[in-house]
N, C-alpha and C positions, 0 to 999 in steps of 0.2 A: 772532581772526577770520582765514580763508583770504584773502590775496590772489590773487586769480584771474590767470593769465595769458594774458588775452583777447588773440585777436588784431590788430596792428596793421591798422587797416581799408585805411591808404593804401600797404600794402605788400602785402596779398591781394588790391586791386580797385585799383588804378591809375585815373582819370581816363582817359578816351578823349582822343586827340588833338582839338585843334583842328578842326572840320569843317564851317565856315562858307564858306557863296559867296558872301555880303556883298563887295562893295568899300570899305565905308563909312570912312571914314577914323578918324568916332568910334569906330568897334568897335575899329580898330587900334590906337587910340591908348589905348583904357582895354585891351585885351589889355597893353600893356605896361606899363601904370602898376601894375596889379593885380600884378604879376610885381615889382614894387620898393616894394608898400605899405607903410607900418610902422608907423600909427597906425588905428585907428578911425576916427576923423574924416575919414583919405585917402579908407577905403574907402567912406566912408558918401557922397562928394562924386562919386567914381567911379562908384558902383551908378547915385545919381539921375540922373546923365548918360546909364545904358544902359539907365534906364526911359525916360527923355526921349525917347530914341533911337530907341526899341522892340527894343534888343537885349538885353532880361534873362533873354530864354525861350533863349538857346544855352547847351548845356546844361554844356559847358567853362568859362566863364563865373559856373554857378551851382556850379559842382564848386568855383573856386577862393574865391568868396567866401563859402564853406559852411567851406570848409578855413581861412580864412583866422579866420574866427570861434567855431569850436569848436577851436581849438590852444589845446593844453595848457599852454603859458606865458602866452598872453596870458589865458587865461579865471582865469590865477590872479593878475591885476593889474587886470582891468575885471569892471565888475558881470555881473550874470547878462544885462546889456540886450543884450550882443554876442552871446547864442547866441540871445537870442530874435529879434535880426534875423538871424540863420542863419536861424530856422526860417520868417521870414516870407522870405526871399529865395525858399528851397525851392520855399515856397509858390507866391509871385507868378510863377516862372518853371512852374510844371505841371511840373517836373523829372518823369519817371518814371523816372529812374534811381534802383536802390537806394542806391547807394554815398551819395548827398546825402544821403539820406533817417539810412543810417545814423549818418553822422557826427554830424549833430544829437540821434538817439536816445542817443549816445553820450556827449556833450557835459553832456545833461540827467544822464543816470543814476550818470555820475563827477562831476559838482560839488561844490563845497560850498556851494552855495548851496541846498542843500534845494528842489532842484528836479526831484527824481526821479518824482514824477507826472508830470510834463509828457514825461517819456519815453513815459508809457505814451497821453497824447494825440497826441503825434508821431505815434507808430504807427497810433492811427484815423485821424488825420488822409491818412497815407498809404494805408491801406487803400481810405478814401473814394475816392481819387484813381484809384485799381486802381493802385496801385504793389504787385508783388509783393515779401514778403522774403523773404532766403535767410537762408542758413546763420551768419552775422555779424551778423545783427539780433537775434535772439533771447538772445545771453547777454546782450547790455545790458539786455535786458528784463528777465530776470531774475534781474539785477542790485539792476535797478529797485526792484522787487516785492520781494525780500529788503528791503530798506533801507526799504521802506516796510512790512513785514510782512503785504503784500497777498497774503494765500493763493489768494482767491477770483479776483483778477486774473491771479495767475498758474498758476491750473489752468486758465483761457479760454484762455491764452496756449499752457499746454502742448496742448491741443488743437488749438492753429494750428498746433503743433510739429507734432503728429501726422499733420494735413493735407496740411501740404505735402512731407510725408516727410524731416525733417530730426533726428527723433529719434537715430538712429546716430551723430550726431556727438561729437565726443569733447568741442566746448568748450562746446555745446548742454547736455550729460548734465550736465557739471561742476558750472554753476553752477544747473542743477535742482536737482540736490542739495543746494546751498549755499541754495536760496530754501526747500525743504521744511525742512531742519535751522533754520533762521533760524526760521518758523513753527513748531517744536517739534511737526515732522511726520517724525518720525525713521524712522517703517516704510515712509515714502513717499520717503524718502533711500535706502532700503537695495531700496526697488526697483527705482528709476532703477539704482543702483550693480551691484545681481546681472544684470541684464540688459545690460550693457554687452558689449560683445564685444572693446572693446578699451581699456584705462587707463592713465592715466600718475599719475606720481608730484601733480601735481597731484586726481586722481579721488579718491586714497587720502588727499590732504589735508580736502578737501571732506568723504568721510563720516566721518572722524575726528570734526573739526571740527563735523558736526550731531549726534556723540554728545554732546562737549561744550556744545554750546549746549545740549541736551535733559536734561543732566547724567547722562548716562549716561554716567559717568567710568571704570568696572570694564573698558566692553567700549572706548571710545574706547584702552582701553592694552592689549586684548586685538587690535585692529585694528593695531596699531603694532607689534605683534610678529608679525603672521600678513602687514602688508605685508612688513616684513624678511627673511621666510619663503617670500614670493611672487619675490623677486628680486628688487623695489623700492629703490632707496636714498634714505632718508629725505633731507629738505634743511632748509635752516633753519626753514622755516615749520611743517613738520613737529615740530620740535623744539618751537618755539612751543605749538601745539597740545597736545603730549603734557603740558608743563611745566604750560600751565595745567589739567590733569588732575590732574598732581599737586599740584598746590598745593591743589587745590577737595578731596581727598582725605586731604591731611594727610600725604601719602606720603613722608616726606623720602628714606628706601631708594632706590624708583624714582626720585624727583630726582635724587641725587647720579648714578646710574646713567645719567640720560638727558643730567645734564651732561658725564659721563666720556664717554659715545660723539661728541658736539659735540667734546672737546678730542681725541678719538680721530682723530676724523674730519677731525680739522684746519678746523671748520668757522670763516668768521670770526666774532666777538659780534657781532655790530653792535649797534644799539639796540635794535632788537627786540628781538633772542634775548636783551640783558645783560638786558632790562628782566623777560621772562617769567623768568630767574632769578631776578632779586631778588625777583620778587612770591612763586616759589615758596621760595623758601629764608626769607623773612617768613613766609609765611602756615606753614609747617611748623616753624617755631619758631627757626630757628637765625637768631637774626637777624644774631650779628655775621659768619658767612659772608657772607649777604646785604650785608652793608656792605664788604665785602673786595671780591664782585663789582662794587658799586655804584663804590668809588674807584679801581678798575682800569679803566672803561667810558672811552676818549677823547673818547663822544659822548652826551650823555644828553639826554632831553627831558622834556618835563614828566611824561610815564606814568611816566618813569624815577624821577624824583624822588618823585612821589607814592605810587609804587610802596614806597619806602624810608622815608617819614615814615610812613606806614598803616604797615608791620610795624613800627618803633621803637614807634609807640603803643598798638600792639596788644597789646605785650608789654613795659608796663609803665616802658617807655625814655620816658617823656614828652619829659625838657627834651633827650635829644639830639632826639627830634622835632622840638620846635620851633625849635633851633637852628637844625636844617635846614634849615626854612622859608626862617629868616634870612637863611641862605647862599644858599639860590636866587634869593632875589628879588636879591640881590646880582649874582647872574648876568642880571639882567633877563625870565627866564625866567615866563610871566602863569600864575599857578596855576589850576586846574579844579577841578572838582566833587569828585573823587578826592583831591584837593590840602587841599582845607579838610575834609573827612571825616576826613580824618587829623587835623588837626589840632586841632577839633573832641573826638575821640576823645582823645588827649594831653593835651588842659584836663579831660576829664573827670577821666581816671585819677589826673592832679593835685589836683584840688579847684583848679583854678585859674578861678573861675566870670567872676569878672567879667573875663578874658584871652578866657573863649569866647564873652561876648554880646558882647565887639570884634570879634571875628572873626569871630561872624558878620552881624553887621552892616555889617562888611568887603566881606562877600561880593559882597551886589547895591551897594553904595551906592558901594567903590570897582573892582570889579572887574567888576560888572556880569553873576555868577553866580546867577542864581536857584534859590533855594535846593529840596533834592527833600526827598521824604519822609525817606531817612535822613540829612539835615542834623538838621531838625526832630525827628526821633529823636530824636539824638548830643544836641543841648542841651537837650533833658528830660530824657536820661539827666546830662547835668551839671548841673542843677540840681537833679533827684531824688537823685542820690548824697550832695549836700552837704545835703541835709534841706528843702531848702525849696519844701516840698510844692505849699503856698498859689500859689506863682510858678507852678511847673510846668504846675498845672492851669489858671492863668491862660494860660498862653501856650499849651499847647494849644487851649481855646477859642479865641483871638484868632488862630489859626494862617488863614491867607487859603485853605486846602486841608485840606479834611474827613482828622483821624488815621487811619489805618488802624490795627489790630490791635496791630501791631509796638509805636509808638508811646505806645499804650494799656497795653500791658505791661508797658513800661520804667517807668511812671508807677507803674502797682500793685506793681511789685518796690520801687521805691524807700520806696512806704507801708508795703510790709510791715518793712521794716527799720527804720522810726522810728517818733517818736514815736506813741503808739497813740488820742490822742485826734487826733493831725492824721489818724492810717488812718482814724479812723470819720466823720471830719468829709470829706476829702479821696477815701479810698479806696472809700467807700460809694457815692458818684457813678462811680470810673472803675468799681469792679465793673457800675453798672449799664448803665454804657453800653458795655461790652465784651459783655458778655451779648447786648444790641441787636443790635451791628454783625456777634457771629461766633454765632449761634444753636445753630450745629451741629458746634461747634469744642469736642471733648471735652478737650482740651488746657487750655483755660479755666477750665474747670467743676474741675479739678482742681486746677489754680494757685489758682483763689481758696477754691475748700473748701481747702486744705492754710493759708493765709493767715486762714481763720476761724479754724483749727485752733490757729495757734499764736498767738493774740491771745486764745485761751479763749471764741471763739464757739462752741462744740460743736453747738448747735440748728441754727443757720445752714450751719455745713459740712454735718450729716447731711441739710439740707432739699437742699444743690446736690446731693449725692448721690443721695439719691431722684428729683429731678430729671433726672438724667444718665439713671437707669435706664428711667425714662419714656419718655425718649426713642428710648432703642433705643442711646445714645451709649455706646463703649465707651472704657475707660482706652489708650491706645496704649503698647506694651509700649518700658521703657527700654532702650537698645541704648548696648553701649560697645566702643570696638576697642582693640586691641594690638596695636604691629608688634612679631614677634620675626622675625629671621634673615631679614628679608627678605622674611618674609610678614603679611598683614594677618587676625589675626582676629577675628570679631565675634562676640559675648553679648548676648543677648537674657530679658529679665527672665522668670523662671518656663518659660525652655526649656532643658530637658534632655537636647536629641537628640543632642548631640557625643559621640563614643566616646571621649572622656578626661574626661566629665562625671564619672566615678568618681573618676578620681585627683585632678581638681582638689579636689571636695567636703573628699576626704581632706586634700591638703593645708590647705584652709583651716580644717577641723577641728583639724588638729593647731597648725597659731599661732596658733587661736582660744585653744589648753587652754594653748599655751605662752605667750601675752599677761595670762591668767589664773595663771601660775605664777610668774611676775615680779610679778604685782599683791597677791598674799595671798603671798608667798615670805617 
């Protein structure tokens, strides 16, 4: 994900001086106390003194106790209650200045307190008022809007853009782009993007970045090379982006390549960049690199680590996986979601069943992780692997969140592999209720006809088959790649368009005849 390089609001719009005619000794007195505040509570005994007063409407005043309550250190030590009295001070004083207005919008749309609607009420709120915005309101917005996946809020938005004539802007375009790619509104990314008149190495992170969130991973690294092309110089985040292209690709080639320009480039790893390494150099197979990068990092955080136990289980390294577990929590470091998937995965690949209903019961009861769909996946796939059908299908129904598909699969791959009176007892139910939930899912219909197939239901497979045709449902053709030299190419079942489709044929004919000459030799 792009970090955006919004601008600092109290370094573009300064606070107006001081411009009261008051002689009042209270105003003077809380002007200087506000200027040596240091807790909440000062300011919260200051404010009620300059409503007592009646001096909350000067508008310097509400600049500083606005400022004072959306900064970025203390809002990462008190609750969300310190920005929502920012936004009632705003309020109470009719501030029409932007600048108050924005901070608060600001304050809401970077927390973490999942408080990024209330960004997008700020702003009617202000509208209400006739507070105009400029040009510094709107990325926080849609900011906002990305993080909430508010498409429809933020196409209203972009039409205030359009209104007040602030489209041309360069941090306005940026993070458009970042909110349509977030919404997997990629042509709506690349039109902000073409109509730009002027870009920076941040624009080119951004449409990168909504290639990959859209998974359009060919052209996200076709853009990374035509920015380099452009005179652009890639920066870390950039590198980030492209990494996890390759990793969702399987591209180790481009990896290694996109890691060699980072050490070219004299870039530093930090966490980030070590971490989008290690996920790519797991996810593409080489994991003991991955482990090289991983013990070389001075700084790792939890992405990091989970990043490293998910590719050890992924490929079949279970107990160093969960070593590692070990070793983290050693460091004190609170695992996530990402963290017990891993590991999770690792009990599977082991048959280690009753290690993965500990952990994951681990999950909410000591860690306080509520569990997602691919938890509950990962432990039907560990209890379907080890045979124990009966459990499986128990704990999917008793699951507090309706299976999806995925879930459903996992369960009938495991029936098709055992015993065949637990498939007809166990797997005749998930058949029928995958049928249910994916009606139009030809995918299905061919997994479990090939699953009657090989249990000797012949009747029943040719019925899903006739089925299928009825439908209008077609087989989705099998597709497999191969990197050679640097390039990636891809086969497609029953397509014959490639101009080396001859010589391949030949060659497989001929170690079909010579697999045959070794066998009757």
């Amino acid at each position: 994900m792009v970090r955006f390089q919004l601008p600092v609001l109290s370094e573009i719009h300064p606070p107006k001086p001081l411009f009261y005619n008051s002689n009042s000794e209270t105003l003077r007195r809380c002007v200087s106390l506000l200027s040596s505040v240091s807790s909440p509570n000062q300011l919260l005994q200051i404010h009620a003194q300059l409503i007592v007063s009646g001096h909350h409407r000067n508008s310097y005043i509400t600049d500083k106790i606005v400022q004072f309550c959306t900064s970025d250190s203390l809002r990462k030590k008190h609750s969300i209650d310190l920005i929502n009295h920012g936004r009632y001070a705003v309020k109470l004083s009719g501030n029409l200045e932007t600048f108050s207005w924005n901070n608060v919008i600001r304050a809401y749309a970077t927390s973490h307190f999942d408080s990024q609607r209330e960004a997008l009420s700020v702003f009617l709120d202000m509208r209400r008022l006739g507070v105009g915005p400029n040009e510094h309101t709107f990325p926080f917005l849609f900011k906002a809007c990305a993080s909430l996946l508010g498409l429809n809020e933020g196409r209203q938005i972009h039409g205030d853009v359009v209104k007040h004539g602030f489209l041309s802007n360069v941090y306005v375009q940026n993070t458009l782009i970042h909110l349509y790619g977030s919404c997997k509104k990629v042509l709506d990314s690349y039109k902000v993007f073409d109509e730009m008149t002027y870009r920076t190495v941040v624009s080119w992170n951004s449409i990168i970045s909504a290639n990959v969130e859209c998974s359009w991973f060919y052209d996200s690294v076709e853009l990374f090379v035509k920015m380099r092309d452009s005179g652009f110089e890639p920066d870390e985040t950039t590198m980030v982006i492209v990494l996890s292209a390759c990793a969702e690709l399987g591209n180790l080639s481009l990896g290694k390549w996109i890691h060699s320009q980072v050490l070219e480039k004299g870039m530093v790893v930090n966490c980030q960049l070590g971490t989008a390494l290690v996920d790519m150099y797991g996810k593409c197979g080489d994991v003991n690199y991955a482990n090289l990068v991983f013990n070389r990092m001075v700084y790792r955080n939890v992405w990091t680590w989970s990043a490293m136990i998910l590719g050890f289980a992924q490929h079949g390294a279970a107990r160093y996986a969960l070593d590692l577990f070990k070793e983290m929590r050693n460091y004190s470091i609170k695992p996530n979601h990402v963290t017990f998937l891993g590991v999770l995965c690792a009990c599977s690949h082991a048959g280690l069943v009753e290690d993965g209903k500990r952990y994951f019961e681990e999950m909410e009861q000591v860690h306080g992780i509520k569990p997602m769909m691919v938890h509950f996946g990962a432990m039907v796939d560990i209890l379907g692997r080890a045979g124990r059908l009966q459990e499986a299908y128990a704990f999917v129904m008793n699951m507090p969140i309706e299976a999806d598909g995925i879930v459903w699969r996992a369960l009938l791959s495991a029936c098709s592999i055992h015993d065949v009176n637990d498939y007809s007892r166990v797997g005749e139910k998930v058949r029928q209720r995958l049928i249910e939930l994916e009606p139009k899912r030809s995918g299905n219909f061919v997994m479990l006809a090939n699953n009657y197939s090989e249990v000797g239901l012949w009747e029943k497979a040719a019925d899903l088959r006739s089925r299928m045709r009825e439908r209008g449902l077609k087989k989705i053709a099998g597709e497999s790649c191969l990197e050679l030299g640097g390039s990636i190419f891809r086969f497609f079942s029953g397509d014959s368009s490639s101009i080396h489709c001859a010589d391949i044929f030949l060659l497989l004919n001929t170690l079909n005849l010579h697999a045959k000459m070794i066998k009757y030799g």
